[in-house]
SELUM-478374 format. One record per residue: residue in one letter; y, z, x of N, C-alpha, C in turn. Coordinates in steps of 0.1 Angstrom, whole numbers, plus 5000, padded with zeros to 4 digits. Atoms other than C-alpha are relative to their C-alpha. Example, Ala and Ser with C-alpha at 12.3 -4.5 7.8 and 13.67 -1.06 7.14 Angstrom:
residues 2
A498850005009495550785123501250005009S498950004991498950715137501150084992
end
This chain:
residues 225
X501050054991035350915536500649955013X499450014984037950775563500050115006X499549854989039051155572498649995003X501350024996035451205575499149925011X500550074994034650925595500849995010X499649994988037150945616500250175006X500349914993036751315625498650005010X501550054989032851205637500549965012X499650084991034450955660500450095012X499049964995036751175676498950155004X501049864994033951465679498649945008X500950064991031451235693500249975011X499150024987034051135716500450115008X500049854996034451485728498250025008X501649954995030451515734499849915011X500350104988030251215752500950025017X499249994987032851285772499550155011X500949834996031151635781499349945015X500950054990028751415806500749905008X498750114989031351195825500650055009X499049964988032951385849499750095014X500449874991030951535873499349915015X500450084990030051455910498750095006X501449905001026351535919499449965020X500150034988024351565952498749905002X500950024994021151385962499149944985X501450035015017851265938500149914995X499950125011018451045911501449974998X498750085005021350815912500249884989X500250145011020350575884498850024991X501249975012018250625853501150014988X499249995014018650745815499250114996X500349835003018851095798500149984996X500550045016017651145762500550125000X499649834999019451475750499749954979X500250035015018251555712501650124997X498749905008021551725691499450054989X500149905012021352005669501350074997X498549945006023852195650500150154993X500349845002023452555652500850074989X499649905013024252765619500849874998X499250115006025952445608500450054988X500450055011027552465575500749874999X499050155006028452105570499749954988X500750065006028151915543499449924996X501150105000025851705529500149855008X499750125000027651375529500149975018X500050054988028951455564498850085011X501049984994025751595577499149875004X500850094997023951295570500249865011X499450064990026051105592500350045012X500149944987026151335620499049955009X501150094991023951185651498850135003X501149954998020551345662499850005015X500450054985020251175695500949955009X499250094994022151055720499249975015X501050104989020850805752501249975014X499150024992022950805784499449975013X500850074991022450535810501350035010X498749954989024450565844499449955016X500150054987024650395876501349985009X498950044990026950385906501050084992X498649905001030450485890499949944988X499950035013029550375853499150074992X500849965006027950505827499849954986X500650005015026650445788499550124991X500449875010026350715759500249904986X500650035012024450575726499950154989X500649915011024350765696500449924984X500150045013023350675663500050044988X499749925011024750795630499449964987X500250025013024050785595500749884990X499450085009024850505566500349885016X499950104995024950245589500749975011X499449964994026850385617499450015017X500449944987026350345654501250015013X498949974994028550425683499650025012X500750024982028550325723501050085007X498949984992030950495748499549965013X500250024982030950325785501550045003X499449924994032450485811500249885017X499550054986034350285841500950065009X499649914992035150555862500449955014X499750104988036250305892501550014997X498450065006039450195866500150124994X499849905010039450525847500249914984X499850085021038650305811498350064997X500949935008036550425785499849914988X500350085012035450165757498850024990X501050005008033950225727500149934990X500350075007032050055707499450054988X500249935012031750085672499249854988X500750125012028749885644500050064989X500049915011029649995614499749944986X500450095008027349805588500249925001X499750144996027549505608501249955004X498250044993031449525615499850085015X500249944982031449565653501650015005X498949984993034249655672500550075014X500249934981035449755709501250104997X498249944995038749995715499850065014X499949904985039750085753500750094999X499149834996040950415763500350005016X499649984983042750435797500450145000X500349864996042950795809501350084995X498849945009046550885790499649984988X500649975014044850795760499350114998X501449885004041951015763500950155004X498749875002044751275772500550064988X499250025015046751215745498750104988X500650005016043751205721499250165000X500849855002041951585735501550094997X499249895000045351725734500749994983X499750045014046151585696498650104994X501049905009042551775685500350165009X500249884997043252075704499350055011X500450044987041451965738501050155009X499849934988041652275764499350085013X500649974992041252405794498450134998X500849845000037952635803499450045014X500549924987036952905826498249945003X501250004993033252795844499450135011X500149904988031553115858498449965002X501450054997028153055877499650094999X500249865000025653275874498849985010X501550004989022053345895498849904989X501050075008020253225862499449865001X500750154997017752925860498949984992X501550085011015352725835500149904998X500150125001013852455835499849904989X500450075015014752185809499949815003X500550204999013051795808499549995015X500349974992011251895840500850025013X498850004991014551985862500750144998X499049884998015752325875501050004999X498850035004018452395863500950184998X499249874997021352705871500849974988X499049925015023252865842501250005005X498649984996027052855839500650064987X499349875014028953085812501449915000X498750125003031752795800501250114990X499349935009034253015782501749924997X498850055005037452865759500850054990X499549945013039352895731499650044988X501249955015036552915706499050095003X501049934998034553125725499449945014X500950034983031853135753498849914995X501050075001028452965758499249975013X501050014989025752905780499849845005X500150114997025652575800499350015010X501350014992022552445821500349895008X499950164989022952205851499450025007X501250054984020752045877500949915010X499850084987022051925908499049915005X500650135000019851645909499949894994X499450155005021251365893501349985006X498950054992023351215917501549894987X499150045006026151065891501150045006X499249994997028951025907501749974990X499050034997032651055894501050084995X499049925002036051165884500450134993X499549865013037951505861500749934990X499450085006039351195846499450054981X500650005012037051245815499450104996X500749894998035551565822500550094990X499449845009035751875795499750105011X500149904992034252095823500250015014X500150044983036152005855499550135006X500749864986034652205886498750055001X501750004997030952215876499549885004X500750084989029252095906498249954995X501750055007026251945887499649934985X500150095011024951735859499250114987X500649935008024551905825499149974991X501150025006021351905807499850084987X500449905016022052165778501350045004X498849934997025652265769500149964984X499350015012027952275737501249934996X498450035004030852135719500450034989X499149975009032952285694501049974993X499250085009035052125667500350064985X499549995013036652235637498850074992X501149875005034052525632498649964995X501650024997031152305641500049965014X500250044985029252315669498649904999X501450125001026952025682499550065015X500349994989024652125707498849895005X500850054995022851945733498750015008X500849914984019851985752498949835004X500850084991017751685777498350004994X501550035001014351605763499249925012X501050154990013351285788501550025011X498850034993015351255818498949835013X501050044991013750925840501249955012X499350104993015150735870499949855005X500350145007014550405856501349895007X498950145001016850045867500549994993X498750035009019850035850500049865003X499350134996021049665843501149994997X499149995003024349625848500749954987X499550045011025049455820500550084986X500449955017024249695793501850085006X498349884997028349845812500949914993X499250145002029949485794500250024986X500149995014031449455758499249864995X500450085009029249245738500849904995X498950115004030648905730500250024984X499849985016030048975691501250104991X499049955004032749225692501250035000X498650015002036149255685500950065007X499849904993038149415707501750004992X498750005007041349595690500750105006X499449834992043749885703499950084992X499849865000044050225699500850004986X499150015009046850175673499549984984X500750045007044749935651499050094993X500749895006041950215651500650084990X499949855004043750515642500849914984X499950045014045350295612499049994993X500950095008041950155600499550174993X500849855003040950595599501150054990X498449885006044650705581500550045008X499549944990045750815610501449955007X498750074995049250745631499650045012X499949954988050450825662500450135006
end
């Protein structure tokens, strides 16, 4: 159940990080995108299917951002994004045990180049469809597992770094794309997109939680260094 649980983590962390690294032009600089996850020809299994997330909720303003997703058995899981400091903190309630861990930008290094984290080619193309009412141009993402079709709108102004980015060099916010892991893929795609008041607050760790390092995690999963 640890390996299990901490492969989720670490593949969640990969998705989320998918939507963090991009600098946009004009429109909406502040709101929250609802992307529903599916898991095309999945075979997973049961136990870790049911813990797989469905949803994920990502709030973003100025040079910060928030990605919610809620898992199975009692499991939910925050990542904010302080793209100012290059830190990444996530938050983890896992049947009422809460806990924080930061990631500074050699961690999140470290941690895509430990799963297998690599570069990929971005080719643009002319294509275009609209998804969660937002035109949106096609990009052909191609890696080590293969290709895939990715959909971005240049109108969500989100601003920031390649600090956290899987797809540095796409000039635009993605609304439907993939991620691949250990011969599953989770895909995303934008149902609601609004440009609603962020309050800053919801970018702060909760006083109810624990905040531990990197180290501590990877012990609590089996894991080392």
């Amino acid at each position: 159940m640890k390996k299990c649980k901490k492969s989720l983590l670490l593949f969640v962390l990969i998705a989320a990080s998918a939507l963090s690294g991009y600098v946009h032009a004009q429109k909406i600089n502040e709101g929250k995108v609802v992307f529903e996850i599916s898991y095309p020809d999945a075979d997973i299994p049961d136990e870790q299917m049911a813990m797989m997330p469905t949803e994920s909720i990502m709030f973003f303003k100025n040079n910060q951002s928030r990605v919610e997703m809620k898992m199975g058995m009692g499991m939910n899981q925050v990542m904010i994004f302080d793209n100012k400091n290059k830190i990444m903190t996530m938050l983890m309630d896992m049947m009422g045990s809460k806990t924080a861990v930061k990631f500074d930008e050699q961690d999140i290094k470290k941690q895509k180049e430990k799963e297998g984290g690599g570069d990929y080619e971005i080719k643009k193309t002319d294509e275009t469809k609209e998804i969660a009412g937002y035109k949106c141009k096609k990009a052909v993402v191609t890696g080590k597992d293969g290709s895939f079709d990715l959909y971005y709108t240049e109108d969500i102004a989100y601003k920031n770094g390649d600090w956290i980015s899987e797809y540095k060099g796409l000039e635009g916010f993605p609304l439907q794309y993939k991620i691949s892991k250990n011969n599953v893929t989770m895909e995303l795609t934008a149902k609601n997109v609004s440009g609603e008041k962020v309050d800053e607050t919801i970018f702060s760790i909760p006083s109810e939680y624990k905040l531990m390092t990197l180290e501590d995690l990877q012990k609590m999963y089996g894991g080392g260094k």
